[in-house]
Predicted model as a PDB file, atoms N, CA, C, CB and O in Angstrom, pLDDT in the B-factor column:
MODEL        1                                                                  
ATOM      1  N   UNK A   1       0.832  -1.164   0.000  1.00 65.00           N  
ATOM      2  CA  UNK A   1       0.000   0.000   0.000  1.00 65.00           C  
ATOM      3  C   UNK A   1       0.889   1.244   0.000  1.00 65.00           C  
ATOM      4  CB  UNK A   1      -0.953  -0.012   1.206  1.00 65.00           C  
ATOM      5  O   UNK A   1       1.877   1.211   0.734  1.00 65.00           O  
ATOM      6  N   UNK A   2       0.670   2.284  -0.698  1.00 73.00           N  
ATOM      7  CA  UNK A   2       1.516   3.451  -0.495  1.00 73.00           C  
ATOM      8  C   UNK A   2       0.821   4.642  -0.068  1.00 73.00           C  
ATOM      9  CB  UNK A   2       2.222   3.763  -1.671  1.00 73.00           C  
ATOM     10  O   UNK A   2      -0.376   4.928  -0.034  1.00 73.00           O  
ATOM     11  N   UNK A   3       1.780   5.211   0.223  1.00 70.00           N  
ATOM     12  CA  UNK A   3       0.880   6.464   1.381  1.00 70.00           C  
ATOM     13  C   UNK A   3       0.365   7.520   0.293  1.00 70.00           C  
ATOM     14  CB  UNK A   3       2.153   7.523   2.805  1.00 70.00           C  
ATOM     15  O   UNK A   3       0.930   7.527  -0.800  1.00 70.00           O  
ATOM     16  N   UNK A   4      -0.450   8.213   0.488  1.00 79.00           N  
ATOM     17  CA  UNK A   4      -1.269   9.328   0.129  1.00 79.00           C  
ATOM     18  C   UNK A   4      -0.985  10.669   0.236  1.00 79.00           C  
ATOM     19  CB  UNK A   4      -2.238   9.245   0.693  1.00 79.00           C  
ATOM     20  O   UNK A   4      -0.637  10.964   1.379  1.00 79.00           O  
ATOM     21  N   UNK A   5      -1.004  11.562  -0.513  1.00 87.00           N  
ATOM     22  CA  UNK A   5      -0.961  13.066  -0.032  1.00 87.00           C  
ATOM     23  C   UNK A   5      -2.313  13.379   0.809  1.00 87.00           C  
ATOM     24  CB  UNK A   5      -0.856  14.150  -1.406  1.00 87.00           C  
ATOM     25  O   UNK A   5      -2.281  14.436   1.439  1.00 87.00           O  
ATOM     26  N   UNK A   6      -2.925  12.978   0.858  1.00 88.00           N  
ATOM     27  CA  UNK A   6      -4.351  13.521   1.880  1.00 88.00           C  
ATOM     28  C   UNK A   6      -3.806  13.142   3.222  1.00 88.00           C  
ATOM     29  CB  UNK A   6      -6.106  12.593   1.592  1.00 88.00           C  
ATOM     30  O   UNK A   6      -4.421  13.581   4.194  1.00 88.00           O  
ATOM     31  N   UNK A   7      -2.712  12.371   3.441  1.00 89.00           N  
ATOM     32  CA  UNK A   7      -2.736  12.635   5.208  1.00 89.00           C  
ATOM     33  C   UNK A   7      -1.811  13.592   5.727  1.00 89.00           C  
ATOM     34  CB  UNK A   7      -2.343  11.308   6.086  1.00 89.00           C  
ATOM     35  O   UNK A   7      -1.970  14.085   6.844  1.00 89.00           O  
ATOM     36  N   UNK A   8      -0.980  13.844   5.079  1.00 91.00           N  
ATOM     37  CA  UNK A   8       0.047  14.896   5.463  1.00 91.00           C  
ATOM     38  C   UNK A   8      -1.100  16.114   5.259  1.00 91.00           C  
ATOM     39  CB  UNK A   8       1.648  14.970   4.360  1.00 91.00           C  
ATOM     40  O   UNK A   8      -1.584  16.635   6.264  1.00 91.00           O  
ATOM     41  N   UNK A   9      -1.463  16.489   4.079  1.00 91.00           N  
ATOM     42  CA  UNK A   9      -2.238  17.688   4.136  1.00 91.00           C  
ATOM     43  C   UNK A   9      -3.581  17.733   4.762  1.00 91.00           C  
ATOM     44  CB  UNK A   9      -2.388  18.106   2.912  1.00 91.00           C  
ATOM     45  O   UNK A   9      -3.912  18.907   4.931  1.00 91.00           O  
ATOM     46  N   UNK A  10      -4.516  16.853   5.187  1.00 90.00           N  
ATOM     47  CA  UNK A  10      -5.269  16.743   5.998  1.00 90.00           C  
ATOM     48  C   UNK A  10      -4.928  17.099   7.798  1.00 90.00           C  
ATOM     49  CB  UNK A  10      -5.599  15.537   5.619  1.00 90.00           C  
ATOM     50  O   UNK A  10      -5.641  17.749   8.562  1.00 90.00           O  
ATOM     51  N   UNK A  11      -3.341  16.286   8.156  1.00 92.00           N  
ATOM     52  CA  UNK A  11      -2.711  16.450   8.941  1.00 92.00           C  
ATOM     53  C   UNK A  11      -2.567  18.433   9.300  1.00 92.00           C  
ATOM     54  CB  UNK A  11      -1.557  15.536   8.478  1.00 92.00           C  
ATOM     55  O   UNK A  11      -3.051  19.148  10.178  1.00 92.00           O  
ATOM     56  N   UNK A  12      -1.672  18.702   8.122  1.00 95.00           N  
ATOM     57  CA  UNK A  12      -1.914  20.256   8.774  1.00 95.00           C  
ATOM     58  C   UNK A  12      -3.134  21.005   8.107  1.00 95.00           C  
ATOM     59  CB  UNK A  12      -0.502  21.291   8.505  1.00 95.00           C  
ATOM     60  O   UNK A  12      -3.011  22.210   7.889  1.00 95.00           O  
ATOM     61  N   UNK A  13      -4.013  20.518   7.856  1.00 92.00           N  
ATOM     62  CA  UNK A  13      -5.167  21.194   7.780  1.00 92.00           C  
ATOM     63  C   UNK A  13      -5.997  21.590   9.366  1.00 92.00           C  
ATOM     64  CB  UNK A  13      -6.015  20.262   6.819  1.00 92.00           C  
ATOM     65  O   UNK A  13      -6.438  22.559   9.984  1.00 92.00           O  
ATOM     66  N   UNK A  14      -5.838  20.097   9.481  1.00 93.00           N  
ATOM     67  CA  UNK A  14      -6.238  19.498  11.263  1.00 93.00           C  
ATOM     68  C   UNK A  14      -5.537  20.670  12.153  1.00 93.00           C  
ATOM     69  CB  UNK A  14      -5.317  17.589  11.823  1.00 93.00           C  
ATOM     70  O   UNK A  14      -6.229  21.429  12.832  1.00 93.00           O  
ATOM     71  N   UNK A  15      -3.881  20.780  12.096  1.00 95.00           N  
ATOM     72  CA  UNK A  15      -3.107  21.702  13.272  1.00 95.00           C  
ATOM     73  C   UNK A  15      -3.585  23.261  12.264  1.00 95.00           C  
ATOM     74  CB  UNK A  15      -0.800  21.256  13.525  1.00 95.00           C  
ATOM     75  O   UNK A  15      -4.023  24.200  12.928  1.00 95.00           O  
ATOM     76  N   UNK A  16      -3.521  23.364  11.386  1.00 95.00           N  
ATOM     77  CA  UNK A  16      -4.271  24.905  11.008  1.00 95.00           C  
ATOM     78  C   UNK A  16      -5.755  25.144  11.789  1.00 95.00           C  
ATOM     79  CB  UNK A  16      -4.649  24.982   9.143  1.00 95.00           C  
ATOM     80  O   UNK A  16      -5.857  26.281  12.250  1.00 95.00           O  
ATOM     81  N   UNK A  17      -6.755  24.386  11.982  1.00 92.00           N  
ATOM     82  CA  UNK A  17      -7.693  24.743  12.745  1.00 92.00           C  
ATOM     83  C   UNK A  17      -7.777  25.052  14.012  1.00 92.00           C  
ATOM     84  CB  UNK A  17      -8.306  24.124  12.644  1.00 92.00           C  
ATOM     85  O   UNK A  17      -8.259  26.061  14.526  1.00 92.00           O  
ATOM     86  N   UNK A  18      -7.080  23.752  14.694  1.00 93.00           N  
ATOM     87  CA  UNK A  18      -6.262  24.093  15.770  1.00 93.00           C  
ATOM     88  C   UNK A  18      -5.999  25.806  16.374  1.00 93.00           C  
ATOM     89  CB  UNK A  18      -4.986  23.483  15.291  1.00 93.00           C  
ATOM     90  O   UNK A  18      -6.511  26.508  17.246  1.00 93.00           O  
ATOM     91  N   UNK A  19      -5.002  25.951  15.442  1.00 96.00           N  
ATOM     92  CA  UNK A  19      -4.257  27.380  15.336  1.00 96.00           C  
ATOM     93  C   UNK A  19      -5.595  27.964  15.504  1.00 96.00           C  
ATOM     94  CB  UNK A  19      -3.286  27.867  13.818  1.00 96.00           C  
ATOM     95  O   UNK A  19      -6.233  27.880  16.553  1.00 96.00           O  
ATOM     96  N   UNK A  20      -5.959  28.498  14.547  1.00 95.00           N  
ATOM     97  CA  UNK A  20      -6.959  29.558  14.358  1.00 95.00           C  
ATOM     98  C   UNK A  20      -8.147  29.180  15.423  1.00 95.00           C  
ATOM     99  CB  UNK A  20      -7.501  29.613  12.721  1.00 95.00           C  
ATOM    100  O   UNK A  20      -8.649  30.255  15.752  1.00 95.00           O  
ATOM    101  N   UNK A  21      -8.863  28.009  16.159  1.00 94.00           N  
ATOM    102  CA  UNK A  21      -9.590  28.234  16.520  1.00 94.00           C  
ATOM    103  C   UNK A  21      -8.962  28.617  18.140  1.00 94.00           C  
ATOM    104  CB  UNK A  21     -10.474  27.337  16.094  1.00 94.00           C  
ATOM    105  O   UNK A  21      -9.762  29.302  18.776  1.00 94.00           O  
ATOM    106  N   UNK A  22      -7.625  28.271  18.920  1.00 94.00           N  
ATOM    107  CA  UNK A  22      -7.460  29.316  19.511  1.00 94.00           C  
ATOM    108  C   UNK A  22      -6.917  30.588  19.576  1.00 94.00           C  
ATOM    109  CB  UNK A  22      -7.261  29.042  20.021  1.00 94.00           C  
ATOM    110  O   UNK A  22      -6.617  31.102  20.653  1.00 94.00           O  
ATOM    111  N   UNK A  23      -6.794  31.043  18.692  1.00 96.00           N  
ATOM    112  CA  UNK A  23      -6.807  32.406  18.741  1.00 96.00           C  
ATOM    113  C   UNK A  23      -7.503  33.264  19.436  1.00 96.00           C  
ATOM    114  CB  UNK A  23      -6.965  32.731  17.848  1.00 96.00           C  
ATOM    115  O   UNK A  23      -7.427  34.099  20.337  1.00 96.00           O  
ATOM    116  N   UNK A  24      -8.817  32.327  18.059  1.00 95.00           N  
ATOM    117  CA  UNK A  24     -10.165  33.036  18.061  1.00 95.00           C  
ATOM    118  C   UNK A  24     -10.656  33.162  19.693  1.00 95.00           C  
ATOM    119  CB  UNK A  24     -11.339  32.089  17.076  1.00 95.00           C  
ATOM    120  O   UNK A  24     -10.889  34.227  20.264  1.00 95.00           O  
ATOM    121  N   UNK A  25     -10.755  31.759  20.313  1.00 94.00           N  
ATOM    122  CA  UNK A  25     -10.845  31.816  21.796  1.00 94.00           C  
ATOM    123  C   UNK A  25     -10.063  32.478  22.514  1.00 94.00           C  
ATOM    124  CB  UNK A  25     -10.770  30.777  22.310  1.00 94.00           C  
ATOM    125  O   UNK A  25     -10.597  33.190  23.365  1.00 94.00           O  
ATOM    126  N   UNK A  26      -8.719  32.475  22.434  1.00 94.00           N  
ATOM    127  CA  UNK A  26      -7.465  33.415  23.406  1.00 94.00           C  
ATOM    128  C   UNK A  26      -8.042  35.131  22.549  1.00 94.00           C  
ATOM    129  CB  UNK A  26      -4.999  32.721  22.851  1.00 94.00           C  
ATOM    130  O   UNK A  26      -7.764  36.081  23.281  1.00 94.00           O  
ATOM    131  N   UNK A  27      -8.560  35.444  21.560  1.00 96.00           N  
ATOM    132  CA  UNK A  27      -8.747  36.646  21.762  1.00 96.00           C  
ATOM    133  C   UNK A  27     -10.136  37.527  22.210  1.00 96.00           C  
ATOM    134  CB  UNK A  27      -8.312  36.968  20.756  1.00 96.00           C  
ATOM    135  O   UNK A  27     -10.274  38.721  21.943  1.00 96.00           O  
ATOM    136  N   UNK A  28     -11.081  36.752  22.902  1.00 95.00           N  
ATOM    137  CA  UNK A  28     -11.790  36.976  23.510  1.00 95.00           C  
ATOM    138  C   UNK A  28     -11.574  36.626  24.836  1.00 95.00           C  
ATOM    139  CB  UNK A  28     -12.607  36.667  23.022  1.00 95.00           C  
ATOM    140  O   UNK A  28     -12.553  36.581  25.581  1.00 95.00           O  
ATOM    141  N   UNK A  29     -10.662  36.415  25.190  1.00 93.00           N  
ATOM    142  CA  UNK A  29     -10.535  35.824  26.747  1.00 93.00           C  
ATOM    143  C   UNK A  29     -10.858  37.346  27.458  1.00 93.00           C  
ATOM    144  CB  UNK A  29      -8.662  35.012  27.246  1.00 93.00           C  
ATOM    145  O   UNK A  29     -11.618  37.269  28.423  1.00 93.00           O  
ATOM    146  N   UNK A  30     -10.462  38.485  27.168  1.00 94.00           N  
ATOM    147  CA  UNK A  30     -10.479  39.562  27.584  1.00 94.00           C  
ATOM    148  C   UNK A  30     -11.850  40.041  27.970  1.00 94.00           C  
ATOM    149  CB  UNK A  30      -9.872  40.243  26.757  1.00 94.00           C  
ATOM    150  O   UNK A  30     -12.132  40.792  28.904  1.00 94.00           O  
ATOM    151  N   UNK A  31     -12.894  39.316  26.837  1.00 96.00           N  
ATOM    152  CA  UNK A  31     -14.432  39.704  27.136  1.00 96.00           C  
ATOM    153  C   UNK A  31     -14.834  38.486  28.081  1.00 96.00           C  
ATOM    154  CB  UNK A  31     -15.514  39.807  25.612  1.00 96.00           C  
ATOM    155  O   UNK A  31     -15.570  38.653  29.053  1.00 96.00           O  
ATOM    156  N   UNK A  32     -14.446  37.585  27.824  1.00 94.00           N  
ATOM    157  CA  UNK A  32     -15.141  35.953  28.941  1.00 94.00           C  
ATOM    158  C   UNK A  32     -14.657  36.731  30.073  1.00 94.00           C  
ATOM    159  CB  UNK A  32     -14.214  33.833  28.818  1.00 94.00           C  
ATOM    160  O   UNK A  32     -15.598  37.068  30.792  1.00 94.00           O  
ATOM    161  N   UNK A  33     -13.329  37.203  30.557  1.00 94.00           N  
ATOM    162  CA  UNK A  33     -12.689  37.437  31.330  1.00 94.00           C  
ATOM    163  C   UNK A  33     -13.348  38.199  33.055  1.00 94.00           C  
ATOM    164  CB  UNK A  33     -11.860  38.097  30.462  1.00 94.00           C  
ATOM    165  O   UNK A  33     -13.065  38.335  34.246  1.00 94.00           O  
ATOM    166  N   UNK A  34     -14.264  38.458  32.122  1.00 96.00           N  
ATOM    167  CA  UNK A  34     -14.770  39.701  32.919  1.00 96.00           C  
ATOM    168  C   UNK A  34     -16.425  39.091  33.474  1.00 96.00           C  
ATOM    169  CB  UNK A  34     -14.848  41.343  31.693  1.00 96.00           C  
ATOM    170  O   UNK A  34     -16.921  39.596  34.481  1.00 96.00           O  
ATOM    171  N   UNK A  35     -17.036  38.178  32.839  1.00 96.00           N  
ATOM    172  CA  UNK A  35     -18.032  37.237  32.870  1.00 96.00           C  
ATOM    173  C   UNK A  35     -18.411  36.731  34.260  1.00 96.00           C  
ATOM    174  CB  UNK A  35     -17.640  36.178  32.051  1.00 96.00           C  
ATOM    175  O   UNK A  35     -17.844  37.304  35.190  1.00 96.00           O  
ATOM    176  N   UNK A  36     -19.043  36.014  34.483  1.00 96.00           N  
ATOM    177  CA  UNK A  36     -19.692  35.078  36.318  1.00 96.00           C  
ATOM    178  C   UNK A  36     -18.910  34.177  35.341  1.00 96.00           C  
ATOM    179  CB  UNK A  36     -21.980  34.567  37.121  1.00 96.00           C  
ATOM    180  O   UNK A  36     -18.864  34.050  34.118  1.00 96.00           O  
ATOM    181  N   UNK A  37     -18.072  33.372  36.845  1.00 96.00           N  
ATOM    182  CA  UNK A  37     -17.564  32.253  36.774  1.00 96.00           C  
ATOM    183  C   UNK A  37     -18.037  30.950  35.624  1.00 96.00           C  
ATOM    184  CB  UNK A  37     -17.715  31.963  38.049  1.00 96.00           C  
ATOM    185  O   UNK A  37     -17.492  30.202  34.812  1.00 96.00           O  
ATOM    186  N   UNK A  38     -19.665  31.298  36.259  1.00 97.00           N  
ATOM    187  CA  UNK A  38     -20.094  30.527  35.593  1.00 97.00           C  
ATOM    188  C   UNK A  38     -20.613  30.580  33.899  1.00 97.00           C  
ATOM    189  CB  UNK A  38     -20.839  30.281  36.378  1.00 97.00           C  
ATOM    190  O   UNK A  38     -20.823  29.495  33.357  1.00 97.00           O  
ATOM    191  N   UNK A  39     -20.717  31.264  33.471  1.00 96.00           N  
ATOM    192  CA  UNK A  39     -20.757  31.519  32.172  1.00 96.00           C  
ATOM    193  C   UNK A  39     -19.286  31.430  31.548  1.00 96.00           C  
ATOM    194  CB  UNK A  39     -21.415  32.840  31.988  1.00 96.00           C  
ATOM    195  O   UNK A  39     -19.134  31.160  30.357  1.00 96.00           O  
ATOM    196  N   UNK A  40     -18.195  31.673  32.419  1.00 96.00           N  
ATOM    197  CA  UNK A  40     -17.101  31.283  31.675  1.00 96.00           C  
ATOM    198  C   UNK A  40     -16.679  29.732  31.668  1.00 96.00           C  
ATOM    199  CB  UNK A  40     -16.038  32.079  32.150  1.00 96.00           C  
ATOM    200  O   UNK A  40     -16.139  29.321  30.641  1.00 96.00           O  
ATOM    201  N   UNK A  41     -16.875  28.865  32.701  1.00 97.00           N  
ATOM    202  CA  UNK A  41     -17.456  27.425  32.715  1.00 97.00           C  
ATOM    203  C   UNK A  41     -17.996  27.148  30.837  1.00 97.00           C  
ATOM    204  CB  UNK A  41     -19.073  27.396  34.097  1.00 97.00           C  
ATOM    205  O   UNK A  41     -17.261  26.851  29.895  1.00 97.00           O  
ATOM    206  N   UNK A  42     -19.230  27.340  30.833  1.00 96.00           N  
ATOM    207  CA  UNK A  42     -19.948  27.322  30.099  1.00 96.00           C  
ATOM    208  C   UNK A  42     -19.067  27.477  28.478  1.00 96.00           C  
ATOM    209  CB  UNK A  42     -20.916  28.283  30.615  1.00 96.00           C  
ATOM    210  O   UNK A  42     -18.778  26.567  27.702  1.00 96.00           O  
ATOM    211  N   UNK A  43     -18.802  28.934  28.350  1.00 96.00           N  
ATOM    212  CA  UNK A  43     -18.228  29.106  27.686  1.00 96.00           C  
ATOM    213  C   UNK A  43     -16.970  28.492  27.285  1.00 96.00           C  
ATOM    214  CB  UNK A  43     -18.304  29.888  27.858  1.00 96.00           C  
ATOM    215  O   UNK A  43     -17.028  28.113  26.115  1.00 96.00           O  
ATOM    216  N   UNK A  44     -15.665  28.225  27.948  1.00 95.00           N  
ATOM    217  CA  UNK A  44     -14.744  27.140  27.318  1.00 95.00           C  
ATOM    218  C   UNK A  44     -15.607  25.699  27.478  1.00 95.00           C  
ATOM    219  CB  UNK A  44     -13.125  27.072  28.192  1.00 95.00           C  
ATOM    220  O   UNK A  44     -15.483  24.912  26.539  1.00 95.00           O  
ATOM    221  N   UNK A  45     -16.404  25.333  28.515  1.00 96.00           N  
ATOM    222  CA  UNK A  45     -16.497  24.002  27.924  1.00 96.00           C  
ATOM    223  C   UNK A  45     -17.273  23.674  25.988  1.00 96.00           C  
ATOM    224  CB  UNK A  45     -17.519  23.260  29.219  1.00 96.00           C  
ATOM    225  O   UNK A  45     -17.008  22.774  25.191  1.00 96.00           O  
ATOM    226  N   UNK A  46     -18.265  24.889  25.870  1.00 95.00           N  
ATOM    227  CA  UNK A  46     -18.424  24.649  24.679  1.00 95.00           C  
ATOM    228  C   UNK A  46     -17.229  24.878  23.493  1.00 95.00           C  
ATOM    229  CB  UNK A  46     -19.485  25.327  24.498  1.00 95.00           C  
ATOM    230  O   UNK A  46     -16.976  23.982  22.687  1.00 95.00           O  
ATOM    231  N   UNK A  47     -16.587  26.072  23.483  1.00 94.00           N  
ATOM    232  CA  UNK A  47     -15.231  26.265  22.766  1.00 94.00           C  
ATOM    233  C   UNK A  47     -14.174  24.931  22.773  1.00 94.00           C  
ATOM    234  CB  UNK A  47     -14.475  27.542  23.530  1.00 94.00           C  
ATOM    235  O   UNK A  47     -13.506  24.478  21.843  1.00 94.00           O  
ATOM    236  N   UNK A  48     -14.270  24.540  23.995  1.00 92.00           N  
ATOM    237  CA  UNK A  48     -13.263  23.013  24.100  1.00 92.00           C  
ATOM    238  C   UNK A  48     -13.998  22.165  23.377  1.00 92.00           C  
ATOM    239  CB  UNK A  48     -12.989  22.224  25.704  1.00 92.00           C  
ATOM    240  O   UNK A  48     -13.279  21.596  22.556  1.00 92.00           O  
ATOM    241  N   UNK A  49     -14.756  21.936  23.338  1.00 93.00           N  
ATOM    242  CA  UNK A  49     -15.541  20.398  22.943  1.00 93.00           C  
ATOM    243  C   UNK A  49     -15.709  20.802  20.991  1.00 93.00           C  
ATOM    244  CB  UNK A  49     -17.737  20.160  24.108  1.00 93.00           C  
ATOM    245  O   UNK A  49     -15.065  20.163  20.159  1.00 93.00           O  
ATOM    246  N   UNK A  50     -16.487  21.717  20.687  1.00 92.00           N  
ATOM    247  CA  UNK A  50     -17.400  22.463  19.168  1.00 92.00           C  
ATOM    248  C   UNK A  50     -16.178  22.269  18.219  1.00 92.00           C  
ATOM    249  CB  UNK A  50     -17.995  24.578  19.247  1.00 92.00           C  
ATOM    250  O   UNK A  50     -16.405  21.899  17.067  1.00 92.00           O  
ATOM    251  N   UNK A  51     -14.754  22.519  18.673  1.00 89.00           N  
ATOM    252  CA  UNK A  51     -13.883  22.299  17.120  1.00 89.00           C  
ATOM    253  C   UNK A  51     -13.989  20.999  16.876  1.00 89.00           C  
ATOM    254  CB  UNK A  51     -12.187  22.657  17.044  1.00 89.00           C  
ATOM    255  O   UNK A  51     -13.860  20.866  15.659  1.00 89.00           O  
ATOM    256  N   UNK A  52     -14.110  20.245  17.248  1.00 90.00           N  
ATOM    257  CA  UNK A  52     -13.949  18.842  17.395  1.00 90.00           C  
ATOM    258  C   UNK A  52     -15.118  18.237  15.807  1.00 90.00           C  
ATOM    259  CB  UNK A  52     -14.575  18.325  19.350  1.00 90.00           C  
ATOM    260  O   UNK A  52     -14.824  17.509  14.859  1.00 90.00           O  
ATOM    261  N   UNK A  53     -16.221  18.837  16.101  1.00 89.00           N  
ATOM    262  CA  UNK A  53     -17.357  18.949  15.017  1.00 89.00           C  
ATOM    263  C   UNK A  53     -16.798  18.899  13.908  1.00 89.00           C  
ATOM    264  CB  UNK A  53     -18.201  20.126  15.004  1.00 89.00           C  
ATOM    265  O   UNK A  53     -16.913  17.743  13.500  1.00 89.00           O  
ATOM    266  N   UNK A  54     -15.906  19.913  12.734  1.00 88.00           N  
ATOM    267  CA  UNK A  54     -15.397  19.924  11.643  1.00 88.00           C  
ATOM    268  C   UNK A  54     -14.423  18.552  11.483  1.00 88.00           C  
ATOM    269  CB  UNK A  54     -14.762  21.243  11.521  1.00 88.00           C  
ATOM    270  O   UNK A  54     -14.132  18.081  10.384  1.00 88.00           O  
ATOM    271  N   UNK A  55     -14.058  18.104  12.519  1.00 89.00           N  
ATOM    272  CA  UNK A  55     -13.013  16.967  12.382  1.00 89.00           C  
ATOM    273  C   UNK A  55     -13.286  15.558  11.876  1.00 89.00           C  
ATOM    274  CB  UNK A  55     -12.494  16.753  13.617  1.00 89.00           C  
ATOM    275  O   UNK A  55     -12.384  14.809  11.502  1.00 89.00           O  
ATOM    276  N   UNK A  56     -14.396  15.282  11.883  1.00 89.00           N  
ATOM    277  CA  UNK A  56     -15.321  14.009  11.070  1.00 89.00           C  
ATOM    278  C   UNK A  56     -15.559  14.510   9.411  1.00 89.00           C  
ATOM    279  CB  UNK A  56     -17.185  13.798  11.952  1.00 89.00           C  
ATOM    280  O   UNK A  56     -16.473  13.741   9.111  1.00 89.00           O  
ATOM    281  N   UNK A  57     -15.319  15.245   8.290  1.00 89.00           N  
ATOM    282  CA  UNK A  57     -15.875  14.917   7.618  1.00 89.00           C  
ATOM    283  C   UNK A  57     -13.488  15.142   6.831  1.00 89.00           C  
ATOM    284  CB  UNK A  57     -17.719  15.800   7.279  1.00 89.00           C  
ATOM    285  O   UNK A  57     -13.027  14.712   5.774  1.00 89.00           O  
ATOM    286  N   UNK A  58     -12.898  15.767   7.728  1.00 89.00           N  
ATOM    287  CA  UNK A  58     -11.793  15.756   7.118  1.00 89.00           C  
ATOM    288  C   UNK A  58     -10.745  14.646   7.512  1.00 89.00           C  
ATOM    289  CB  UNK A  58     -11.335  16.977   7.267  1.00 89.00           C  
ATOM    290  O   UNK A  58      -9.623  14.632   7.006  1.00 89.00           O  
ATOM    291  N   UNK A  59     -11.187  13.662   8.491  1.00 89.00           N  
ATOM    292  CA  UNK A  59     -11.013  12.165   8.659  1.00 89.00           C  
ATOM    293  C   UNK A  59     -11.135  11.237   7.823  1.00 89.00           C  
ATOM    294  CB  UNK A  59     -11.669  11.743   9.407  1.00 89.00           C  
ATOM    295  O   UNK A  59     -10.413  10.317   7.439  1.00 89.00           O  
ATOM    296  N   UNK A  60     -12.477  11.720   7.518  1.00 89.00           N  
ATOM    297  CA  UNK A  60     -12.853  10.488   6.441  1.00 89.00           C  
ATOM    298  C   UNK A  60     -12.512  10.880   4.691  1.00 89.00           C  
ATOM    299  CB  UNK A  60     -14.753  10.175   6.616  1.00 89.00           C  
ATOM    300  O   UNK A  60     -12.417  10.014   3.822  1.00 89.00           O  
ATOM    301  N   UNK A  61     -12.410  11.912   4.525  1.00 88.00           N  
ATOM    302  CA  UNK A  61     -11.385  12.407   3.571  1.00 88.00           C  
ATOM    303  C   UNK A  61     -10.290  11.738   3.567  1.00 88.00           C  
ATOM    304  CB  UNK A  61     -11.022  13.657   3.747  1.00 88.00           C  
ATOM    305  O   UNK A  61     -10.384  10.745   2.846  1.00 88.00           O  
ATOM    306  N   UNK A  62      -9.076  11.881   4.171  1.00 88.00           N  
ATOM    307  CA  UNK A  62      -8.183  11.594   5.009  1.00 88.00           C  
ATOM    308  C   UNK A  62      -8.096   9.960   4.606  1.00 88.00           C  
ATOM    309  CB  UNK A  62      -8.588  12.062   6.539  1.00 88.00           C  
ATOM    310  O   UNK A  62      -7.384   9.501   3.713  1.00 88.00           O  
ATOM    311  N   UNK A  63      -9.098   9.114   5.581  1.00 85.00           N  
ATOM    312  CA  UNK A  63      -9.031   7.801   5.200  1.00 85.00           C  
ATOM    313  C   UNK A  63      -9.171   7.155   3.478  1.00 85.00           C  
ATOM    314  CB  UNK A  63     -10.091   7.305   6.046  1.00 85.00           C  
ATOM    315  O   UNK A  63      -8.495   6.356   2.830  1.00 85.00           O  
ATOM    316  N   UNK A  64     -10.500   8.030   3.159  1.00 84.00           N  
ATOM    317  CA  UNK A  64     -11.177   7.232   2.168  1.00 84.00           C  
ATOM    318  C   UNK A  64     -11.119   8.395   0.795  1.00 84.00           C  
ATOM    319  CB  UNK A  64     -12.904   6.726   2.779  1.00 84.00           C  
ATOM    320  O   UNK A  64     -11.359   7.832  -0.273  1.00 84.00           O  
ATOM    321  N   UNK A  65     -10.957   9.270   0.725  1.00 74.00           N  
ATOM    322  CA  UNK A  65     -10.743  10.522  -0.468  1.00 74.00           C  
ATOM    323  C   UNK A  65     -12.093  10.930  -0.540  1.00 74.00           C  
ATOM    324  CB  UNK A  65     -10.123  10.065  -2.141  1.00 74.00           C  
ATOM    325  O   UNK A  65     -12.333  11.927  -1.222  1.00 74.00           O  
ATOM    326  N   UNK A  66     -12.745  10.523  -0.138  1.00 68.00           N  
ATOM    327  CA  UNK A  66     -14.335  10.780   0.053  1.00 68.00           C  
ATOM    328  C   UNK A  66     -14.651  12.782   0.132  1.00 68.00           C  
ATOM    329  CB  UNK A  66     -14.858   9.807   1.926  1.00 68.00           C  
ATOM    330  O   UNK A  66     -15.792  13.222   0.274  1.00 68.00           O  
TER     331      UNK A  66                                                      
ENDMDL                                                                          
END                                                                             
């Protein structure tokens, strides 16, 4: 079997989202910052968990060229 260009570039497609989606979070920390505890709870646990979403359809890319 020989390897594919879809996993290397899928690979940093994957750490490019990464990147950018904390940013996006580290540059609002300044507005969460200021928030009730609890809404900032709230808030990274959804930011932690939601990138995760885009990561199923560039997997199976990845695996299958799909």
């Amino acid at each position: 079997m020989t390897p594919t260009w879809r996993k290397p570039v899928g690979m940093l497609g994957i750490l490019l989202l990464i990147l950018v989606w904390c940013v996006a979070v580290v540059s609002l920390s300044n507005i969460v910052g200021s928030w009730h505890w609890l809404g900032q709870l709230v808030f990274y646990l959804f930011t932690g968990l939601i990138w995760i979403a885009p990561l199923k359809p560039v997997l199976r890319w990845m695996e299958l060229g799909r």
